[in-house]
MIZA-825180 format. One record per residue: residue in one letter; x, y, z of N, C-alpha, C, O in turn. Coordinates in pm, whole numbers, plus 50000, padded with zeros to 5 digits. Layout:
N
AXYZXYZXYZXYZ
...
***
This chain:
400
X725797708563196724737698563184724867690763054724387679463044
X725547697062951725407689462826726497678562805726617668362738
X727267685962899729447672762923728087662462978728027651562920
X727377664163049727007657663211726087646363083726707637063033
X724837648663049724177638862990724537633062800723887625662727
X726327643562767726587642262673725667641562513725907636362404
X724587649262567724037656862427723387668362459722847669662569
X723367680462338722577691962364720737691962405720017682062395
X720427701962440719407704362456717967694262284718047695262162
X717217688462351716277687162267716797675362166715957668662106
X718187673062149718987667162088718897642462152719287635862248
X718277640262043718017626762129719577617262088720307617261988
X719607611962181720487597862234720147582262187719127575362182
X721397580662158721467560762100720857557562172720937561962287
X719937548162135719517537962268720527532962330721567529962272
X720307531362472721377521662541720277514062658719107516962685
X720917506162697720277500262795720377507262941719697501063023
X720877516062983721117524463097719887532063098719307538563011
X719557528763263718317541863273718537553563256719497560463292
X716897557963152716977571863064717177582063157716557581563262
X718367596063123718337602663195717917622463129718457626363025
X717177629863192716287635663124716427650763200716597651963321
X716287664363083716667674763184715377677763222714517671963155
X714947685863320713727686163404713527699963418713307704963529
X713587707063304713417720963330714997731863407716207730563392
X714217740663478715167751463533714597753363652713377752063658
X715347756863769714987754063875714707772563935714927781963859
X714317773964048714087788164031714907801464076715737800864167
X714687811164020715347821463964715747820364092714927815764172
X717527825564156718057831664256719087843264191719237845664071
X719727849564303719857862364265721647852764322721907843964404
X722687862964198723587864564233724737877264190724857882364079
X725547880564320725857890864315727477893164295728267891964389
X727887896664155728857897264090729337910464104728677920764122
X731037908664091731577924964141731467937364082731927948064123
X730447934063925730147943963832728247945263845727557951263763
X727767938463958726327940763997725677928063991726227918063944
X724357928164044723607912664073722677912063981721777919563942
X723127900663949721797897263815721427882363899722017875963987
X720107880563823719517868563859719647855563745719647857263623
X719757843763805720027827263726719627819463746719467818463868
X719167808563675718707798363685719217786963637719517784363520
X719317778063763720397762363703719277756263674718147755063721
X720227750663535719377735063476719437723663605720297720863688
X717827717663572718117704563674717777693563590717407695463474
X717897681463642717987667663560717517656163620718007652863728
X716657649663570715997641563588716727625263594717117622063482
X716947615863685717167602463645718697597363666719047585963638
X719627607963724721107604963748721357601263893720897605963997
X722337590263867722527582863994722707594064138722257595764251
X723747600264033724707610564193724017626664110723717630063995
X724017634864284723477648764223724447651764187725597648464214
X723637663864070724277671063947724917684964041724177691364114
X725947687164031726727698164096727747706563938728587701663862
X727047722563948727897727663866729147734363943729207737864061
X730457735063807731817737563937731527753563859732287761963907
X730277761163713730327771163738729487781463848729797793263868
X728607775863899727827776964022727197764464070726527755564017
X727737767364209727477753664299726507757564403726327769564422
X725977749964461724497751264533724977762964621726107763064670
X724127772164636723977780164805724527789564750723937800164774
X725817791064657726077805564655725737813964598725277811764486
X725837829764658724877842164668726347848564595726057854664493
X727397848464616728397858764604729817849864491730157838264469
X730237863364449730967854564351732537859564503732357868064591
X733547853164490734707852264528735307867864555735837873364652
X735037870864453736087887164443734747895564537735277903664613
X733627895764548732867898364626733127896164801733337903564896
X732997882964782733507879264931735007884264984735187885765105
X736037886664892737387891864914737487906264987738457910965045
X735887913264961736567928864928735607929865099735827939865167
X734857921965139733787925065226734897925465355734787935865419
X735847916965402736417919465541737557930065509738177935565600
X737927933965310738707942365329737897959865442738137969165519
X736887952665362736047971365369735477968765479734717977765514
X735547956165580735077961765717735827964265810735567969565918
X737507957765736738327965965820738927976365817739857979065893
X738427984765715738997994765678737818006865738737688018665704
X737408002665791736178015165858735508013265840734938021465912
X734168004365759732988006665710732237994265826732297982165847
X731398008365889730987996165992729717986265956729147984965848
X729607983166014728387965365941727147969865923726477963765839
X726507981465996725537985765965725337998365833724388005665803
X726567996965783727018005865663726728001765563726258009165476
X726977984265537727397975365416726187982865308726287989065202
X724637977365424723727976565316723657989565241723677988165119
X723588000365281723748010965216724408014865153723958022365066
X726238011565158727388015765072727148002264947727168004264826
X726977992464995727207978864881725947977864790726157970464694
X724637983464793723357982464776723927991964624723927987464510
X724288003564662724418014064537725278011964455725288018064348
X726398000664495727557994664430727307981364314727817977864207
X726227976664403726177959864350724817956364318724447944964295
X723997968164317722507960964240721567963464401722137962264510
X720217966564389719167967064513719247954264567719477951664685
X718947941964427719057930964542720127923864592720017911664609
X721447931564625722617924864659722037915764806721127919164882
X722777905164814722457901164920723987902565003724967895265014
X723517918565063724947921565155724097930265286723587941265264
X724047925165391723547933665478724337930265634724917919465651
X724267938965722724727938965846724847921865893725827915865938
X723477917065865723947905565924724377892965856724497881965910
X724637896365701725687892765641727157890365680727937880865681
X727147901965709729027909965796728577899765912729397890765892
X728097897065979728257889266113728227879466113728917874366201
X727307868266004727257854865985729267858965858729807848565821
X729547864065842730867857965797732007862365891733177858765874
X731487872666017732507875066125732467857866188733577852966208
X731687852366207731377839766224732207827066162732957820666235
X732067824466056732627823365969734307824665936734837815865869
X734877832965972736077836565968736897831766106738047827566118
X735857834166206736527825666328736687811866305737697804866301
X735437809266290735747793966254736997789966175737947783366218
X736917792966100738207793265990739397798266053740387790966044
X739517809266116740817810366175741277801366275742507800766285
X740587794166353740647785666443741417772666365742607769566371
X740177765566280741027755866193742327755466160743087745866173
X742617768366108743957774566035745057771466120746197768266086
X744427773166268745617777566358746187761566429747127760066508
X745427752666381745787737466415746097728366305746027716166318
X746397733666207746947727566055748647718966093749697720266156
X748217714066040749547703766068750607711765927750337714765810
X752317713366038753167723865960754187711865912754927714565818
X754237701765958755267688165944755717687965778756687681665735
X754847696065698755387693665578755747701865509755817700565386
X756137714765587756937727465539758137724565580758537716565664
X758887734965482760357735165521760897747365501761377752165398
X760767752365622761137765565677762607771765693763357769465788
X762827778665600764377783065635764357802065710765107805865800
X763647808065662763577821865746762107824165799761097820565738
X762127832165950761177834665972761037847366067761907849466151
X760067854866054759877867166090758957866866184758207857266163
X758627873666288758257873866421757767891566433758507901266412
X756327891666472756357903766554755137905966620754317896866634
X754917919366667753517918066733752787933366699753387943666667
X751307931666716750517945266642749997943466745749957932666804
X749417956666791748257959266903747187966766878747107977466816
X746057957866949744767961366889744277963967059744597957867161
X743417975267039742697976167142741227974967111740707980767015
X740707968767179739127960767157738237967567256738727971167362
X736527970167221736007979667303736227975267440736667983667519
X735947961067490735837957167635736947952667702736737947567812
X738337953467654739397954267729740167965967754740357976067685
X740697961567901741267979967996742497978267906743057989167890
X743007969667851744337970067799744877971467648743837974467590
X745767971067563746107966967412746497951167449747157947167544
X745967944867359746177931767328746897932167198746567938067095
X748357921967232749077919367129748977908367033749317897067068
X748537910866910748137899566843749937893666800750697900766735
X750237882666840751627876966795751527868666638750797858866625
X752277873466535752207869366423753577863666405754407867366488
X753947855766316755037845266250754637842566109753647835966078
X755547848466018755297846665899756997834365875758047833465937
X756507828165771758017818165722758207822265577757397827765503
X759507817965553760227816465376760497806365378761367801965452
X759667797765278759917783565292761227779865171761507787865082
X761867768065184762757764465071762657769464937763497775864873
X761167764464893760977771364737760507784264734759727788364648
X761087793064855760887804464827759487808964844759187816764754
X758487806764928757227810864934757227818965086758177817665163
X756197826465115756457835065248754577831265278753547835665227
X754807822665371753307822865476753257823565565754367822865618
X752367824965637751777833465750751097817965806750257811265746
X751957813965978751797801266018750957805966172749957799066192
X751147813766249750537820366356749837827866395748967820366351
X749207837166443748087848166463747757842866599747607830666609
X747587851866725747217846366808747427861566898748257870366879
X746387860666994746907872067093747517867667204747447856267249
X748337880167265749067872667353749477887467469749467899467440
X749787881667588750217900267640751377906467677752387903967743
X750857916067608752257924867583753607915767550754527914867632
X753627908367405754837902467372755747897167491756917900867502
X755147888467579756077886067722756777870267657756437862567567
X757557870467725758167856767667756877847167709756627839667614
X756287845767783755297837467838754677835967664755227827167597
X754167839867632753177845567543753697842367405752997836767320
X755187846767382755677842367254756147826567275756257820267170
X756397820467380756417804667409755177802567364754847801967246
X754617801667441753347790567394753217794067257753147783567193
X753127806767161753087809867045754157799266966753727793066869
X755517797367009755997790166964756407773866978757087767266899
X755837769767095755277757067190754607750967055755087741766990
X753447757767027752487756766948752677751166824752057741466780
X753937760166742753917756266635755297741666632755667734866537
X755697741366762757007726066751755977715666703756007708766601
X754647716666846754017705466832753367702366721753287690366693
X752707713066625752307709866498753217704666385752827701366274
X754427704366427755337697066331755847707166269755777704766148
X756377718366291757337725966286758587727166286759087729466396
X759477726066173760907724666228761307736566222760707746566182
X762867734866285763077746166346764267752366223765187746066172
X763727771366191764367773266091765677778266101766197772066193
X766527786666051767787788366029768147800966077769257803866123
X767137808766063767017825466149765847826866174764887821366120
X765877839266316765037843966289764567860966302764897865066414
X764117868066246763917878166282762817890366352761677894466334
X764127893266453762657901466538763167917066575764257922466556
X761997921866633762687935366687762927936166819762647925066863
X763287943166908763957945367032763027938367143763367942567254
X762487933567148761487929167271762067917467353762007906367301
X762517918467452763257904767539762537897367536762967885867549
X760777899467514760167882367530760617874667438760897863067469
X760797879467293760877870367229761957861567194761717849767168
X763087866167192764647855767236764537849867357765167839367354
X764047851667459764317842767548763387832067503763787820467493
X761497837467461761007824567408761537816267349761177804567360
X762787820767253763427809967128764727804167207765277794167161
X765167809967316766337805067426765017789767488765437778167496
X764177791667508763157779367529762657768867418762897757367454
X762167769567319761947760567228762917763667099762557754967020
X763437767567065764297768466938765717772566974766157781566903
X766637767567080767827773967149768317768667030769337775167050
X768577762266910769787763266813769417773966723770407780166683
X767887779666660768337789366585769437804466593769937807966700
X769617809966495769837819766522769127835666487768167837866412
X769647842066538768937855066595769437865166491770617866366461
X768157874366426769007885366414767747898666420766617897666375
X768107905966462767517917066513767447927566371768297928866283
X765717936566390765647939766262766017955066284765647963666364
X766747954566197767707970566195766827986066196767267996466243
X765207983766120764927995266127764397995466304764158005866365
X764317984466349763637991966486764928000166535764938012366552
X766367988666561766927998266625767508012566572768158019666648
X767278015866455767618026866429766768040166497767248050966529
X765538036166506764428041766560764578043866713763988053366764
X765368035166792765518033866936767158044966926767218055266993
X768198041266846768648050266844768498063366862768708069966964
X768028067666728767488081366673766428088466857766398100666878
X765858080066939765438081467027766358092967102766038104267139
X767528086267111768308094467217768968102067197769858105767274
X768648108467040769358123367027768618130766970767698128766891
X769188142267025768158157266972768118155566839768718147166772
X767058167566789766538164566686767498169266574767488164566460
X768498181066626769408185266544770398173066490771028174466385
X770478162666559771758154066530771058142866429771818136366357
X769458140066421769328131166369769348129866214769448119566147
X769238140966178769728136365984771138127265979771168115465943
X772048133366013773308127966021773548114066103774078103966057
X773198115266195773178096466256772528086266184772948074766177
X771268091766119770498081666011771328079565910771608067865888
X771868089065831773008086865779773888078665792774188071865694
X774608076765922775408072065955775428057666004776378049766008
X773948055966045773578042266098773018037765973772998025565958
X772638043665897772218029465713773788024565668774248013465641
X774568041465673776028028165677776938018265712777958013565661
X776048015565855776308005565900775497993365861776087982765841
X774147994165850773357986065825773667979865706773507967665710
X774117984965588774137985665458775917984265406776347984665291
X776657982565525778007978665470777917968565390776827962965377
X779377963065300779217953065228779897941865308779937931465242
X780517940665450780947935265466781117932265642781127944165675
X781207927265728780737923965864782037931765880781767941265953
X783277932065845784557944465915783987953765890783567959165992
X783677960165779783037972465756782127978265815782057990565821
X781357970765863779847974565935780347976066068779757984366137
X781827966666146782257970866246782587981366299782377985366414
X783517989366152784658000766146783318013066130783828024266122
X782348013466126781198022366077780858025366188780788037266219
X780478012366303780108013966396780898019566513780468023266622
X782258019266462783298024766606783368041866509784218049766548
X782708044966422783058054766401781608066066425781638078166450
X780858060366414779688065266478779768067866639779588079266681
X780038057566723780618056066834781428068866904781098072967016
X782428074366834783388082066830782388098766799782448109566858
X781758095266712780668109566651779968112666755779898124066801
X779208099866813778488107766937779178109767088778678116267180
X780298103367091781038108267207781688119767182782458125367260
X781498122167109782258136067055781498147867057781748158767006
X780498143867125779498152867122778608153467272777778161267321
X779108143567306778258140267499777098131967457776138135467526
X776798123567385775648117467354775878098367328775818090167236
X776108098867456776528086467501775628073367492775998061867469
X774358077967515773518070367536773248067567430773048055467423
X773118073467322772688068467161773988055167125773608043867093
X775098057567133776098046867134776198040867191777188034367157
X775548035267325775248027567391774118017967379774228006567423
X772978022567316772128013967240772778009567142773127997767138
X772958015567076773468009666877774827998366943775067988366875
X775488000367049776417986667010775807973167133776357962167140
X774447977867235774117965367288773647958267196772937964367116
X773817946667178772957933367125773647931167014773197923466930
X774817937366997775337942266849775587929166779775787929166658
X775577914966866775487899866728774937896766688775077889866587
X773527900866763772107898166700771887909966573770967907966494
X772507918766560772557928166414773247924866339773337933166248
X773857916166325775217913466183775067900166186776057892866177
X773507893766202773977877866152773327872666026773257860865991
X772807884665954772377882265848773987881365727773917876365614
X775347887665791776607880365718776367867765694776527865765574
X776137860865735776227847265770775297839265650775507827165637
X774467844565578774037842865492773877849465333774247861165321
X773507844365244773537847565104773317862365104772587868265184
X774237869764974773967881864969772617887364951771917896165001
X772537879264866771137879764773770057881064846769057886164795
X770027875265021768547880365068768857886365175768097885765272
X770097893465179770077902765277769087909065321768667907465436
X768397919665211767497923265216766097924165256765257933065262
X766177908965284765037900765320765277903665482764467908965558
X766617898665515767017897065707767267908065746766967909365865
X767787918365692768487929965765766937932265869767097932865991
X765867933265823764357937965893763247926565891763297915665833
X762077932665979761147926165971760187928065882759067923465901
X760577936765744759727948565625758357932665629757267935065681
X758577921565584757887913565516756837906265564756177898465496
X756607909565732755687907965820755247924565834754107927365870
X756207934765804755337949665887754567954265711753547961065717
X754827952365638754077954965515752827952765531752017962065541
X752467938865537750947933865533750007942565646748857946765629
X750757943465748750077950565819750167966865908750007971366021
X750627972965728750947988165766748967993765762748598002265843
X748197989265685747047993665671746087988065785744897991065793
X746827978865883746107978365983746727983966111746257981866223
X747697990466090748167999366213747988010166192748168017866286
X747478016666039746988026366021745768031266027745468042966007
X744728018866067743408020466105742988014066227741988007066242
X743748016966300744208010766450742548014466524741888004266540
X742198021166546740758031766580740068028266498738998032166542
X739778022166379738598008166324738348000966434737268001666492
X739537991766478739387983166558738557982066696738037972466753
X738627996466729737507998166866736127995966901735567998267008
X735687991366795734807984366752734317970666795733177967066821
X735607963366798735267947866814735097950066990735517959967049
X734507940367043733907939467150734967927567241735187926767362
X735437919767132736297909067242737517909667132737207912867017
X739017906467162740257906967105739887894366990740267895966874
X739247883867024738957869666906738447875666761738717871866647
X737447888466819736757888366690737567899466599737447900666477
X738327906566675739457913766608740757903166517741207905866406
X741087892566591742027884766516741137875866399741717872466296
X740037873266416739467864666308739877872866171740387868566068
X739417888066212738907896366077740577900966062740967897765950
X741317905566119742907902466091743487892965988744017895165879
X743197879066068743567870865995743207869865817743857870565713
X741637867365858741427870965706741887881665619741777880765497
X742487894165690743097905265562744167899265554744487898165436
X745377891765669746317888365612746347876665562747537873265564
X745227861965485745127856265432745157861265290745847855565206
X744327873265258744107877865133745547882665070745957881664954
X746137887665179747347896565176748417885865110749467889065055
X747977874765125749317864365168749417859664985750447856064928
X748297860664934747737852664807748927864564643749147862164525
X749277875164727749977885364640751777882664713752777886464652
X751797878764791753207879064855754357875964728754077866764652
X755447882264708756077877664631757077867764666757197866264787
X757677861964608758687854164662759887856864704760047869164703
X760837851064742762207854164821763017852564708762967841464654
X763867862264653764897865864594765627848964561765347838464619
X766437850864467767287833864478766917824364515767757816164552
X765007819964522764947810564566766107795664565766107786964653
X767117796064432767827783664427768837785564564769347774764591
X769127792964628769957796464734769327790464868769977786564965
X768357790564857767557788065006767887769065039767997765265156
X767957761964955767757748464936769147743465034769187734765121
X770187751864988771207756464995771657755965163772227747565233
X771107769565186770757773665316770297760065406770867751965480
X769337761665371768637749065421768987737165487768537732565592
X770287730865375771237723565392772317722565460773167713765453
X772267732665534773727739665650774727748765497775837750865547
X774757751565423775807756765356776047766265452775197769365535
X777637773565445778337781365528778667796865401779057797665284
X778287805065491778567820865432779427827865498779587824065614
X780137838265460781207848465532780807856665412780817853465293
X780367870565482780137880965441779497874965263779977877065152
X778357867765302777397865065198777847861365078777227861764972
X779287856765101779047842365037779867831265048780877831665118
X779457819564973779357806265063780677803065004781267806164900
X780997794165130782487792465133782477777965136781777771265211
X783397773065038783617751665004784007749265093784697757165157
X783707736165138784167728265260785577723165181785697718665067
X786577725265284787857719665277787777712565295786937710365382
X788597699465229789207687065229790347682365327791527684765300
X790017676065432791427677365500792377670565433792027661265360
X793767673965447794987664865401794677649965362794707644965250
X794387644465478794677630265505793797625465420793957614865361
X792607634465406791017626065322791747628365185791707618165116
X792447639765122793107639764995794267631764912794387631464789
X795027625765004795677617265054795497605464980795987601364875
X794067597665115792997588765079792877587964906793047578364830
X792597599764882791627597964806791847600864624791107600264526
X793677604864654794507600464558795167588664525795427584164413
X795367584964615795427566964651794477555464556794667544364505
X793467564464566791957555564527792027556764435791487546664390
X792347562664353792737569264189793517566764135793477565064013
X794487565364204795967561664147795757541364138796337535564046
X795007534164227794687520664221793497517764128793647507764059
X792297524764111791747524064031792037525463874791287520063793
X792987531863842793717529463746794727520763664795077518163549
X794977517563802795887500363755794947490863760794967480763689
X793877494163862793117481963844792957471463925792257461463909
X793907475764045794477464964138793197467064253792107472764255
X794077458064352793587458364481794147468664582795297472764565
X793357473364690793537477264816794997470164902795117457864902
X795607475164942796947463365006796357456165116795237458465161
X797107447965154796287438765299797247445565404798467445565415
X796067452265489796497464065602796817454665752797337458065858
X796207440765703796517431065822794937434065894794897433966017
X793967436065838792627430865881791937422265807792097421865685
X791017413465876790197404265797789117400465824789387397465940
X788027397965813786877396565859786547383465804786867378965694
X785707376665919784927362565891784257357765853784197345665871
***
């Protein structure tokens, strides 16, 4: 108020010819509730100014400071059901917190709305070079089924990782991951450089439909897991073993020669079927060669989409709660909005720009475009005349 009428309290002003403008007291006490407890405040008001007075350290209506509002969809998705708040948040944040059940519901409200918006944002001005794909299942009180919420997180050029999709869809069917990805062409989406998923046929064929030039690469811990499936339990220390050294070669021959030797381990044993998974799909596992060493790490898996939401597959039975699959993805979304605000960045961001650009990799790293003969040729020629100073010879063309 004092920037605003540029003098302190009680403190008088040059005359000017501008109508006098005058503070008008304090307006009345409201309560606000800060993450160390609720105290009560009162804004100065002002008498005689053209446009209303708006403070940017409290602005009209709000009850809650930020880090308040952050922790409320953490802790309702973490078990604490809505008729809990007032009692758990009351002993936390002061008697008169203003946090009660139907608090939690006017911002379950709230969050839909917002997720909705979110989900029609125009993408035309990202530039997407990796992107990760997968799906979580939530079962909701009033459906006979699990509903798959389909998520798409990106690594954009300068290296940032956001979260562009959320949507339910069933059972990951290609039907389902199309329109998921239908969705994001039409918002102005271009199409990125990989992408990564785990074993589910809907989702390559979806990208055989709207994205047939990216490429594919399949995230290694699932299939290790589908592996490890088909052998007794005695064999699996040693195949895990044996399959990170494939995963983890330094080099696409190497990861070959790993794999015919694993191959050989379980036929050597009658366990056919485990080597029969590990080498179907086997191009969609080694096309993270094809790119920078440096974010291997990043492609070999889907870690950077299953992170954010290890604490919601771990409170899977919270979720039984919600009554329709919408109001389960609203409150989703919002943990992985919060989630998104800590994400770190992608390794080498200067590499991605790179990427981006078509650069070419063999076994992670990038290889110079050759010069053909004839262009070198050319283009000693040009050098060798630029130096004398002369002209081009007359090749017997001429223009009019």
């Amino acid at each position: 108020m004092t920037e605003v009428l540029g003098r302190r309290k009680s403190e008088r002003r040059p005359a000017i010819d501008s109508p006098p403008v005058y503070r008008n007291g304090q307006g009345k006490a409201r309560k606000l509730t800060l993450s160390c407890g609720t105290i009560k405040v009162r804004r100065p008001r002002v008498r005689g100014l053209e446009q209303r007075f708006e403070s940017r350290i409290l602005p009209a209506f709000v009850r809650r400071t930020k880090e308040v509002d952050a922790v409320l969809p953490e802790l309702y998705l973490h078990g604490l059901a809505a008729g809990d708040f007032d009692l758990a948040l009351r002993g936390l944040l002061g008697q008169d917190a203003p946090v009660s059940a139907s608090t939690v519901m006017r911002l379950k409200e709230k969050w839909q709305a917002e997720w909705k918006a979110w989900a029609a944002t125009d993408l035309s001005a990202l530039e997407p070079v990796y992107m990760w794909v997968d799906g979580i299942y939530v079962r909701a009180g009033l459906e006979k089924e699990k509903a798959a919420l389909l998520v798409v997180l990106l690594g954009l050029a300068d290296g940032q990782k956001v979260f562009v999709a959320l949507r339910p869809g069933h059972r990951e069917s290609t039907e389902s991951w199309s329109e998921v990805l239908r969705d994001l062409k039409q918002r102005g989406l271009r199409c990125p450089k990989v992408v990564m998923g785990d074993g589910h046929l809907g989702l390559w064929g979806a990208l055989a439909n709207i994205y047939p030039e990216v490429k594919e690469q399949r995230c290694w811990n699932h299939k290790i897991v589908n592996v490890l499936d088909r052998l007794p339990r005695k064999g699996q220390a040693e195949a895990k073993r044996l399959l990170r050294e494939i995963a983890y070669a330094p080099t696409l021959k190497e990861a070959e020669q790993a794999r015919d030797r694993f191959v050989v381990w379980c036929r050597a044993r009658q366990w056919d079927g485990a080597a029969t998974i590990l080498t179907k799909d086997w191009d969609r596992l080694v096309t993270f060669y094809s790119f920078p060493k440096e974010h291997w790490h990043h492609l070999r898996t889907t870690n950077p989409i299953e992170s954010p939401f290890a604490a919601v597959r771990l409170r899977t039975d919270a979720a039984k709660r919600f009554k329709k699959v919408e109001n389960a993805t609203a409150v989703i979304w919002k943990m992985l909005m919060i989630a998104e605000l800590k994400f770190r960045r992608l390794d080498a961001p200067e590499l991605l720009r790179e990427v981006n650009l078509g650069a070419t990799y063999v076994d992670g790293v990038r290889i110079k475009e050759a010069v053909a003969p004839a262009a070198k040729e050319s283009s000693a020629s040009d050098k060798k005349r630029d130096r004398k100073g002369g002209q081009p010879p007359d090749r017997g063309f001429h223009t009019s």
